[in-house]
N, C-alpha and C positions, 0 to 999 in steps of 0.2 A: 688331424684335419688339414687338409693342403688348403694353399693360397689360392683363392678362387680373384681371377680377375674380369670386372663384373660389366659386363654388354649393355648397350643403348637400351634395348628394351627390360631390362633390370632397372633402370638410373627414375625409370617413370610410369604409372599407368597409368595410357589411356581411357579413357569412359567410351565405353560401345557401345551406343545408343542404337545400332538396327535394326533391333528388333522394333522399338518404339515405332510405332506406322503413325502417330502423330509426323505434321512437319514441322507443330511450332504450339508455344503454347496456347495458342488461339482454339486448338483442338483437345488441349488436355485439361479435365476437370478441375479445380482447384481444392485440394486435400480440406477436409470438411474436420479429421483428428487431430491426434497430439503424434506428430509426425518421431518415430522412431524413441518413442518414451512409452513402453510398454509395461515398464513397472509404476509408473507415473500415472498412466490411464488406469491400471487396477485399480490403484489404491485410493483416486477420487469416486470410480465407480462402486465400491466399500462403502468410502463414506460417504454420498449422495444417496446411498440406498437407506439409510438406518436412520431411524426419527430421532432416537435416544440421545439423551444429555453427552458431550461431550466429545461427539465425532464429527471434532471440525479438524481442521486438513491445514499441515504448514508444508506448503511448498517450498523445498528448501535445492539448492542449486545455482550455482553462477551467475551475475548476472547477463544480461545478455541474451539468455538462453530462449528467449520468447515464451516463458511458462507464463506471464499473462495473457499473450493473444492467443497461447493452444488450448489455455484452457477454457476461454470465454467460448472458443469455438466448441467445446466438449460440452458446454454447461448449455448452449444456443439448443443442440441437438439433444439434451438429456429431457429425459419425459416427467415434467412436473406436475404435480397434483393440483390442477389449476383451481380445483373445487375450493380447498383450502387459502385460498387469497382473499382476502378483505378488504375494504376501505376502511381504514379508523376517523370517527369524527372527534369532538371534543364539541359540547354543550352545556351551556348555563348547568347546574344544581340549584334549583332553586329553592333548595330546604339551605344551604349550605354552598354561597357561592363561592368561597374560598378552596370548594372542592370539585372540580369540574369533575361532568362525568365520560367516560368512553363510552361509545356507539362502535359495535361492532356489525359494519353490513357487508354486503356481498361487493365483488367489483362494479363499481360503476352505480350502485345506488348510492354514495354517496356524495355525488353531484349532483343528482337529482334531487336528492333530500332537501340541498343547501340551494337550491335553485326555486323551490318549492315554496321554501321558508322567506326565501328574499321574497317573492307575486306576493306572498300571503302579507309581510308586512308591509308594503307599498299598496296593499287596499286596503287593512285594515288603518294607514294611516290618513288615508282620504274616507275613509267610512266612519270610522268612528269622531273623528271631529263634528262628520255632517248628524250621525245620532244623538250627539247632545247638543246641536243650535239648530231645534226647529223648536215648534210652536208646542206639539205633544208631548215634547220633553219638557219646555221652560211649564204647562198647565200642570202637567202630574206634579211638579216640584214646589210649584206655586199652592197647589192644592197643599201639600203638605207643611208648607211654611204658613199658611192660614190657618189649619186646623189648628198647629201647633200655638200661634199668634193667637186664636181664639181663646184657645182653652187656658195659656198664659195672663191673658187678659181678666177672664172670665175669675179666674181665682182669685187675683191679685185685688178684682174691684168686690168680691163679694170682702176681702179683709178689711180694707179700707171702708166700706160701709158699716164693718159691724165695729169696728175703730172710731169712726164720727159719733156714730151711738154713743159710746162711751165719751166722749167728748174728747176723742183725742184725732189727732193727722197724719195720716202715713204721707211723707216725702223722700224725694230723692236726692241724697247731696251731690254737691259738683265732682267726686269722683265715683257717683254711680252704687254708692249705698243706700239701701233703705234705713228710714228713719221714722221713729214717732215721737212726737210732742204735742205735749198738753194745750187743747185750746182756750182762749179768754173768750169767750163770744165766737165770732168769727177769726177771728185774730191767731194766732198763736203766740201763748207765753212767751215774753220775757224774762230773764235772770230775775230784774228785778221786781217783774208783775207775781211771778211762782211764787216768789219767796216772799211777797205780801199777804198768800192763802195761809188758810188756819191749818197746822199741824196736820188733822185728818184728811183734812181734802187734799194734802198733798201726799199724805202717805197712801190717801185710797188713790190718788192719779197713777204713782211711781207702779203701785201692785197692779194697776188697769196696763200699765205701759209695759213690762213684765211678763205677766200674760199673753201680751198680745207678742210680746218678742219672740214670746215659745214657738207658737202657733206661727211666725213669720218665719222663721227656722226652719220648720217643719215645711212649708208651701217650698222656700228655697231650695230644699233639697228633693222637691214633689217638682216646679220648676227644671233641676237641674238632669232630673227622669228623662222628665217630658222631653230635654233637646236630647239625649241620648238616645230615646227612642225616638226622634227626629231626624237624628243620626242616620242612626241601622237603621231606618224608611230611606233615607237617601240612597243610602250603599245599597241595600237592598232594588232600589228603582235603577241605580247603575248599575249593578251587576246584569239586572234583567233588559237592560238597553245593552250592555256590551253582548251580554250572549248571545240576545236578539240580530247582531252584525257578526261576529266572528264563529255562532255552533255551526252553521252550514259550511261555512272555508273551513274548520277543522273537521268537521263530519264526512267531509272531501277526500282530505287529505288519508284521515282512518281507513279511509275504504281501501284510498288508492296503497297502501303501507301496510295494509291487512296480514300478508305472509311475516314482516318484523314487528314481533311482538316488542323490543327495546322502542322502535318508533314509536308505535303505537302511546305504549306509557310515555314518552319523550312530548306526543300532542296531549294529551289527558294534563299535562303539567303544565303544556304550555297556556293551555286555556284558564286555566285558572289565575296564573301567575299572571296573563294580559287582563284576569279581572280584578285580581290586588293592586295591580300597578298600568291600572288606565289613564292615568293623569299622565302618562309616558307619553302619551298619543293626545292630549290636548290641549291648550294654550294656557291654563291654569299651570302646569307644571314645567310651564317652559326651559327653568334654567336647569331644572333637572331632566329635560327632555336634550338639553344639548350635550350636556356631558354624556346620555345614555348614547347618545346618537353619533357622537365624536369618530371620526371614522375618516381614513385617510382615501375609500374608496366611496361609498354607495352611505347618504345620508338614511341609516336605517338603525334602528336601537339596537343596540350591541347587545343587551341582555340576550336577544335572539337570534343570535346569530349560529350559522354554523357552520366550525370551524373544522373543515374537511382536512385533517391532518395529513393521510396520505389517501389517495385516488388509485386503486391497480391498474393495470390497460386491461383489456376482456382478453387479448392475442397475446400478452408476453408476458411471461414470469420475470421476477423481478429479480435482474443479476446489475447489482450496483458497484461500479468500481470508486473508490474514496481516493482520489489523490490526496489528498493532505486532511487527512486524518485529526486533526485535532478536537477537543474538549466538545464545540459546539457544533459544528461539521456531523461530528460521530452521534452522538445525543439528544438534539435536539436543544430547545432554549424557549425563556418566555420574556418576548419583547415586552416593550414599555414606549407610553406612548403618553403627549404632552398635550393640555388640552388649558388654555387661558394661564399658562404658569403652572398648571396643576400635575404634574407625575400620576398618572395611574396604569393600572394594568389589567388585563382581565384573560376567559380563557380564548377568547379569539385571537389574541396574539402569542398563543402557542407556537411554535415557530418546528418542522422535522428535520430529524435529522439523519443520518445513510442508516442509521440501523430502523429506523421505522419506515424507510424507502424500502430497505430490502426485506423485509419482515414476510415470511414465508419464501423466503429464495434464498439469494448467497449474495455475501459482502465479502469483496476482493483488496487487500491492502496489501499495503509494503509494510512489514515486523520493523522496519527499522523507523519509519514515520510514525508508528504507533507508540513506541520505547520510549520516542523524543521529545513527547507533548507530554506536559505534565497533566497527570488523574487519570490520563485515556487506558493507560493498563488497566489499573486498578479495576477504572468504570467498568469496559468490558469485561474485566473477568467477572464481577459482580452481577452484570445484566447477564451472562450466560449462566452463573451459577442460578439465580432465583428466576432466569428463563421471562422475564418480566423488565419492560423498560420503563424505571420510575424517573419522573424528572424533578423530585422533590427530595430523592436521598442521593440523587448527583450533584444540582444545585447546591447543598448545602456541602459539600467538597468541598466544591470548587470558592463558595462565598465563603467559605468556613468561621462564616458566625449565627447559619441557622435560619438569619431573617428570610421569609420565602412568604413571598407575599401569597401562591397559588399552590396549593398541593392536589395537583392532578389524581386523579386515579391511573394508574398506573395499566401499562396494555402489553398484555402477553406476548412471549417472544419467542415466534419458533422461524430460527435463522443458519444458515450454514455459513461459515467462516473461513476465508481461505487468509491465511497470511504466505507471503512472497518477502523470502528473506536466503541469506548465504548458511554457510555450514555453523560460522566460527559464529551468528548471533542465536541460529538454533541451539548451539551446546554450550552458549551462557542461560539462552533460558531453562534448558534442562538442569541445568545445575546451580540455578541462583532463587530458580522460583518453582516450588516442589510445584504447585496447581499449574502448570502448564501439562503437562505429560495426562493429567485427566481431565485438562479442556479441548486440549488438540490431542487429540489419541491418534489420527491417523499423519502419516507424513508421505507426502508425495517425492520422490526423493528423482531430480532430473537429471536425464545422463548427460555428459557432455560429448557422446560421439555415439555411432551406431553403426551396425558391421557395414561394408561395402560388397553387394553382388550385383549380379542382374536386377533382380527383385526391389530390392534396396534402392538402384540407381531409377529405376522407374518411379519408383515411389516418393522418390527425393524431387524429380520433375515435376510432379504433380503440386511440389509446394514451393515450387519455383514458381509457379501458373497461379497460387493462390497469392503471391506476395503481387505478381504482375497484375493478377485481375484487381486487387483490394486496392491497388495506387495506381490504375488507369495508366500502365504504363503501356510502351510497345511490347508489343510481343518478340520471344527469342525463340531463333530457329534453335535449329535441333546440336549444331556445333557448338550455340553457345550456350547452350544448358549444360553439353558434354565439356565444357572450358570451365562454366561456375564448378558443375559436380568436380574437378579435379583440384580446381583450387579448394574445394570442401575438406577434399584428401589432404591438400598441401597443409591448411589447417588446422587437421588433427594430426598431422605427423604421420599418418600410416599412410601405405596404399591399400590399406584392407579395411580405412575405416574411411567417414565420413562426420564432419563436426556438425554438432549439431545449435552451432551459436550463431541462431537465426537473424540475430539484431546484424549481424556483422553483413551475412551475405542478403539481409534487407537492403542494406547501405550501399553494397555494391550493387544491386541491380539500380537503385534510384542514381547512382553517378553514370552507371551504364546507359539508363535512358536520357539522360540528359546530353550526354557525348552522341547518343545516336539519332536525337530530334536537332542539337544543333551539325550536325553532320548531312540535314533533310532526310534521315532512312527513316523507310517504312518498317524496317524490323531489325530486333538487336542482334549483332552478329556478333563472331568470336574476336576480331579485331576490335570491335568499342568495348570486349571485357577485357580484353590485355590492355587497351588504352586509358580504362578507368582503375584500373592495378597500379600500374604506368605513373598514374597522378599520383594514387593512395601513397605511393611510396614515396616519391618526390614527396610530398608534405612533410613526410617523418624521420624521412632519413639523416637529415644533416648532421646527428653525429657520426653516422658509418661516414659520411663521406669526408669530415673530416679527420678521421679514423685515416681512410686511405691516404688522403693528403700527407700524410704522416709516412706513410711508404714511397709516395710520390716524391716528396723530396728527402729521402732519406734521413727523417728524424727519426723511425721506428730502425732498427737495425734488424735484417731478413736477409737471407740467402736463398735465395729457389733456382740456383746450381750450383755445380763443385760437390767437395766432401768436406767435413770436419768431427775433431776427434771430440767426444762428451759432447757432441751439441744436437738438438734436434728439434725441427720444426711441430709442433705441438698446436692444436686449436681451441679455440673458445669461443663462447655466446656472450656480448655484449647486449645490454636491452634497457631501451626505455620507457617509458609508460606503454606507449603503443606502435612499438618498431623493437625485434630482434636479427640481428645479426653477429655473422662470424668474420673471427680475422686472427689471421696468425699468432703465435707467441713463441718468441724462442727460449728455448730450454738447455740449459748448461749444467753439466757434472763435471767437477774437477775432485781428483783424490789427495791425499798426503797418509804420512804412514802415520798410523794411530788403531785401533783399537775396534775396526768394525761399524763405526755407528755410520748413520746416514744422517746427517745433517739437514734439515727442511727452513732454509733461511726464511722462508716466507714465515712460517710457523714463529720463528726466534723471532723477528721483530712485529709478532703480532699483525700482519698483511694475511697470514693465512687463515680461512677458518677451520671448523674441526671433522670436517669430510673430508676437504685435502688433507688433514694432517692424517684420516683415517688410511688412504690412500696411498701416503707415503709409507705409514706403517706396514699395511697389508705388501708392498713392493719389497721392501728392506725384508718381512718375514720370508718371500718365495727369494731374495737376493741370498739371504741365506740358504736357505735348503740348496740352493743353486751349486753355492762355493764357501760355505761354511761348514758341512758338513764331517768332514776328516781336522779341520782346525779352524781355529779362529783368521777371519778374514782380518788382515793385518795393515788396512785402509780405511782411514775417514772420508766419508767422502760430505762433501757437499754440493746440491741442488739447490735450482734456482730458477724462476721467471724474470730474464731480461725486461730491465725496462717497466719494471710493472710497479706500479704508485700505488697503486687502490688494491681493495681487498679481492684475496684470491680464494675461491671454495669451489668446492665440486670432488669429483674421484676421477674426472673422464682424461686427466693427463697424466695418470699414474701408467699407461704404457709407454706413452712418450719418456716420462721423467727415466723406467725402467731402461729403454733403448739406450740413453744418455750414460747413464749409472756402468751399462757394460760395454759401451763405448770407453768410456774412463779405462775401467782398467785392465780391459784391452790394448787398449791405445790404438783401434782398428776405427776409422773411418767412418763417419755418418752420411748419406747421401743427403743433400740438400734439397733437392727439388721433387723431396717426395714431405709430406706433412702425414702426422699421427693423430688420430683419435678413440678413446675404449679407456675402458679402466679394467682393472683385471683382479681377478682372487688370488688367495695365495698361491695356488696350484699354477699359477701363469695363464689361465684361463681367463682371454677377452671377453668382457661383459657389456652389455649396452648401454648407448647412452642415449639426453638429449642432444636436441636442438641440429641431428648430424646434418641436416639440407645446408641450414645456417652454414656451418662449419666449414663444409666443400666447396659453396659458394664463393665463403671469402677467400679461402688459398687460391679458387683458381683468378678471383679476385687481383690481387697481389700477384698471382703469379703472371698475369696479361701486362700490369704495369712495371715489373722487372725483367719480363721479356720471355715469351711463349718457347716452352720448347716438346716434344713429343716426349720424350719422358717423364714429364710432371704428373704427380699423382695423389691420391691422399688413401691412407689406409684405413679402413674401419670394424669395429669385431662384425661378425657375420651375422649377428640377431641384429643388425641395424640394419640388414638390407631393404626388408619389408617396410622401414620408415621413409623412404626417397623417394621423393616425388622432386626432383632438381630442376633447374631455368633449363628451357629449351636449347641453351644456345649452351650448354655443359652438355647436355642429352648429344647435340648435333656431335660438340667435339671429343667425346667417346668414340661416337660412331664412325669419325675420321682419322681415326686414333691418334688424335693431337692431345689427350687428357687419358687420365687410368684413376681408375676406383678398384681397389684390393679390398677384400673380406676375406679375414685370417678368425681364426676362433682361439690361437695362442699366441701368446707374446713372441714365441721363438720365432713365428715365422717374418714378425716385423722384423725381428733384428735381419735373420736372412735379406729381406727386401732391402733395407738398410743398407747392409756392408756387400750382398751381394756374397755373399759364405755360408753355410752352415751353422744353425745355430750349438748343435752340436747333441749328441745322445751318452747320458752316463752308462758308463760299464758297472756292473756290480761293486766295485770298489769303489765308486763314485767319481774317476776318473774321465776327463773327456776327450777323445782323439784331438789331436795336438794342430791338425788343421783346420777346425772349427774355430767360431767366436768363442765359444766357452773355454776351449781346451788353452786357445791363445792366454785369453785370462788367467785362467787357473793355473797355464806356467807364468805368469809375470808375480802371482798372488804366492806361489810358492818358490820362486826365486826368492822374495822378503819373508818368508819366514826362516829361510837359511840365517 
């Protein structure tokens, strides 16, 4: 493969936008899919299709990557089974109110319902007061309290007369007991007048008094009848005065709830329980009318209340996103509420929570908020496995002593699940917790780039247009969509891809409009996107630029002229959280006679990690084959990164280090004002690397503040071509031929570039012509074997 030296229009592509007959994206629709994630759209469209247990969806991918807002927009347009959505209420049990029950209705009846039930208690609590304080209530009552007064009376004085008969007197003592004793005449006995009578007449008084106890026993518990069924006449006269007010507002209601057979039974209950518990509704039962009625909203009895847990809309299915995901957020909860000092609870202060918001639709989270809250895995896997959200075996989790004042009935769960997480939390939970792989079966797996053509680049517009239309920005003419799309390429490293980390180039269009409303333009041009690059970088850079300083005043030691013998300019990718860049390294091989080895000092003091040392190895193995082959190489050499503190790893300078190594024991000349980068196999076959933009940037870098000359250049293997998308102003100075870019596809040819010689070709004996780089070597390597 010969030395290719590489043209202006290689260093970069352009985006050709003219085909697009848009002039800006004022006219271009904004992308409605999951832009350029084609295995990602399958495989939600999989599992949105499939009702069955366990085909919920981990979006797993970069972050950044905007797989929440592409997919909301997927789920906006995905066709839901809108029949399927419910209101859930939660209502009194009035067999058993420690167990509320679910009301399961259609969307939007269950506001109604609870709008229904508030009219209905706000009359029956001005109705039924007014039914029991009028005249025909207090007569039927009165009536019954006289019959009963009569026929108490009537018994009591038929005893007492046939008691005086016998000469004795029913009275009543001061705490309300009956009593008989013997009378003297009119009189009643005395202790000491009794016990003056003769033997018989007192023992026939004691058995007359005896008798008549029996028989008073017997009235008392004929008495005690008579209020019981004075009683059940009362309750009886109230029930038939509450019915009397409230069957017609419930006979209403039936009618109008006719099609919900659960309502229907929900009114059939409620009538009854307002005729057990009427005293709720009127002054008699006051203090237990305020605590029923305790309510931070609408002074109405709580017993009836109804507790509209979630409400659907009738127009949109239900896609809930959980920011923070926690215990009560995700679950639900049952408040508590204070009433004269008093703690109580009931089921009106059920409280929902995302999975009973999105209950028939899909709940979107971050894997990594969910990990974090303590019970919330656990929870959810449990409400997916029994498909049912109970909040009485969550509850007791999370209080984990059982006490639960409410054990709701529990409401069915049919919900689609997307978790948004990275690779590295996806393959801990595959491998830490078997039941994920059968609750999330499906995985949306997102690319981080997507190929670059015509097709591509229109389609990439179009979601340029949807970031601009979503945040009311100015619109971008048609240069500066073909400036974003290229910095998209700059992004991914290729000029044949385009990244797809929306978060990034969202970011840049909002600085771009800001630079171009404070600028007064009406539309964003290609000048406010280099202007807002411009900035981006100024924030981040201040280690390159202290980097450079370092060349500037020559603390970094560089050459970008002249020759030298074992040394050679070599590059690298420096980087911080959010800024990479390149800048020179120089590289030095010195020999002494010994026994072959390559010496990797960075390696010996532990600076190197274990790719460059792979690196070094694979160069030493082709140094061999090179000039080891008839005898052992009769040179140690050792290599080295001048100047280098911090750790060094990668493979991409083992061409460099190689140029260096036969530089040595040549003793021929390295050009200075050309820089290396590739790493190579053992065959001496240049391999790719990263970060090459970086790389070239910085030498020409450095090489502007050492002093510009037309033959400066940087060398790189030939598969890096297709990565370069370089600054304009490197692009310009190619094309003026003040700068050179080389793609070599073997080591030899760098040395060539290098020394400006031959790298040299073996004869069958393994010998290399004597005017070559090799042949030079392999006479100075066989001079020391003499």
């Amino acid at each position: 493969m010969a030395i290719v030296t590489l043209s202006s229009t290689q260093l970069y592509r352009e985006s050709d936008l003219d085909i697009l007959s848009s002039k800006s994206t004022k006219d271009i629709a904004p992308i409605d899919e999951i832009v350029g994630q084609e295995r990602a759209r399958t495989a939600v469209e999989f599992a949105m299709s499939i009702k069955e247990k366990g085909y919920n969806i981990y979006a797993v991918g970069r972050n950044g990557l905007g797989k929440r807002t592409m997919m909301i927009r997927y789920l906006k347009r995905h066709t839901f089974e809108m029949d399927e959505l419910y209101d859930w209420c939660y209502v009194a049990n009035f067999e058993d109110i420690r167990v509320p029950k679910v009301l399961k209705l259609p969307r939007g009846i269950g506001i109604d319902l609870r709008t229904d039930i508030e009219k209905l208690m706000s009359k029956l609590l001005k109705a039924i007061p007014l039914a029991f304080d009028n005249e025909l209530y207090f007569s039927r009552a009165d009536k019954l309290k006289n019959q009963l007064t009569t026929k108490q009376n009537s018994a009591l004085e038929k005893l007492t007369k046939e008691a005086k008969s016998q000469n004795i007197s029913l009275t009543i003592t001061n705490q309300g007991d009956y009593q008989f004793i013997a009378l003297n005449g009119e009189e009643p006995h005395t202790d000491e007048s009794f016990d003056l009578l003769e033997k018989k007449q007192r023992e026939r008084l004691e058995k007359t008094i005896d008798a008549l106890e029996i028989s008073l026993r017997g009235l008392i518990r004929s008495l005690t009848e008579w209020e019981e069924e004075y009683s059940d006449k009362i309750q009886k006269l109230n029930t038939e005065v509450t019915l009397e007010v409230i069957a017609h507002f419930i006979q209403e209601l039936k009618v109008r709830y006719r099609p919900y057979s659960q309502v229907k039974q929900y009114l059939s209950e409620l009538k009854d329980d307002i005729v057990e518990n009427v005293d709720i509704f009127l002054e008699e039962g006051a203090e237990q009318g305020e605590i029923a009625t305790a309510s931070l909203d609408k002074k109405l009895p709580r017993r009836y209340k109804v507790n509209v847990l979630v409400s659907m809309p009738k127009d949109e299915p239900p896609i809930v996103v959980e920011e923070s995901p926690n215990y009560h957020s995700l679950f639900g909860y049952v408040e508590t509420a204070t009433f004269k000092g008093t703690v109580f609870t009931d089921f009106s202060l059920i409280r929902a929570g995302a999975l009973h918001k999105a209950n028939g639709g899909v709940l979107l989270m971050d894997a990594v908020k969910v990990l974090e809250q303590p019970f919330v895995w656990e929870g959810l896997k449990r409400a997916l496995r029994s498909r049912e959200l109970s909040l009485t075996a969550l509850e007791k989790q999370v209080t984990m002593t059982g006490a639960v004042s409410l054990d709701p009935e529990p409401i069915p769960l049919d919900v689609k699940i997307i978790l948004f997480g990275d690779y590295h939390t996806y393959q801990l939970l595959q491998h830490y917790d078997p039941e994920f792989t059968e609750l999330f079966r499906v995985t949306a797996d997102f690319e981080d780039e997507m190929p670059r053509n015509s097709n591509t680049e229109l389609h990439y517009t179009r979601f340029i247009s949807s970031i601009v239309h979503d945040n009311k920005m100015l619109h971008c003419d048609k240069k500066a969509m073909a400036r974003i799309i290229e910095h998209s390429a700059r992004r991914a490293g290729d000029q044949n891809k385009l990244s797809l980390h929306s978060a990034h180039i969202a970011n840049l269009l909002r600085e771009t409009n800001y630079i171009a409303r404070a600028a007064k333009a009406n539309i964003i041009r290609s000048s406010h996107v280099d202007k807002a690059l411009s900035n981006q970088l100024c924030r981040v850079n201040r280690l390159q630029q202290t980097v450079m300083e370092s060349f500037v005043n020559g603390t970094t030691l560089i050459h970008t002229q002249g020759e030298a013998v074992g040394q050679v300019n070599a590059l690298s990718v420096l980087s911080t959280s959010d800024h990479m860049f390149g800048a020179p390294n120089r590289i030095t091989a010195t020999t002494a006679y010994g026994s072959g080895e390559v010496i990797d000092i960075e390696r010996n003091v532990d600076l190197g990690g274990s790719i460059h040392s792979k690196g070094v190895m694979i160069l030493t193995a082709y140094l061999s084959s090179v000039f080891g082959k008839t005898a052992k190489i009769p040179l140690t050499t050792n290599i080295t990164f001048e100047q280098s503190y911090g750790g060094v790893d990668g493979d991409s300078a083992s061409m460099a280090e190689f140029c260096a190594v036969v530089s040595a024991f040549s003793k021929q000349p390295n050009r200075q004002d050309i820089a290396i980068t590739g790493s190579m196999n053992q065959f001496g076959e240049a391999q790719p690397i990263g970060g090459v933009n970086e790389k070239i940037e910085g030498f020409f870098d450095v090489c502007a503040i050492k002093g510009r000359h037309a033959s400066q250049g940087v060398i790189i293997p030939q598969s890096n071509v297709q990565n370069l998308m370089l600054r304009k102003d490197i692009v310009a100075a190619v094309e003026r031929g003040e700068f050179n870019i080389w793609a070599i596809g073997h080591v030899t040819e760098a040395i060539e570039l290098f020394t400006g010689k031959q790298a040299g070709v073996p004869s069958d004996e393994g010998s290399y012509p004597i005017d070559t780089i090799f042949g030079i070597a392999q006479a100075k390597l066989n001079s020391l074997r003499k």
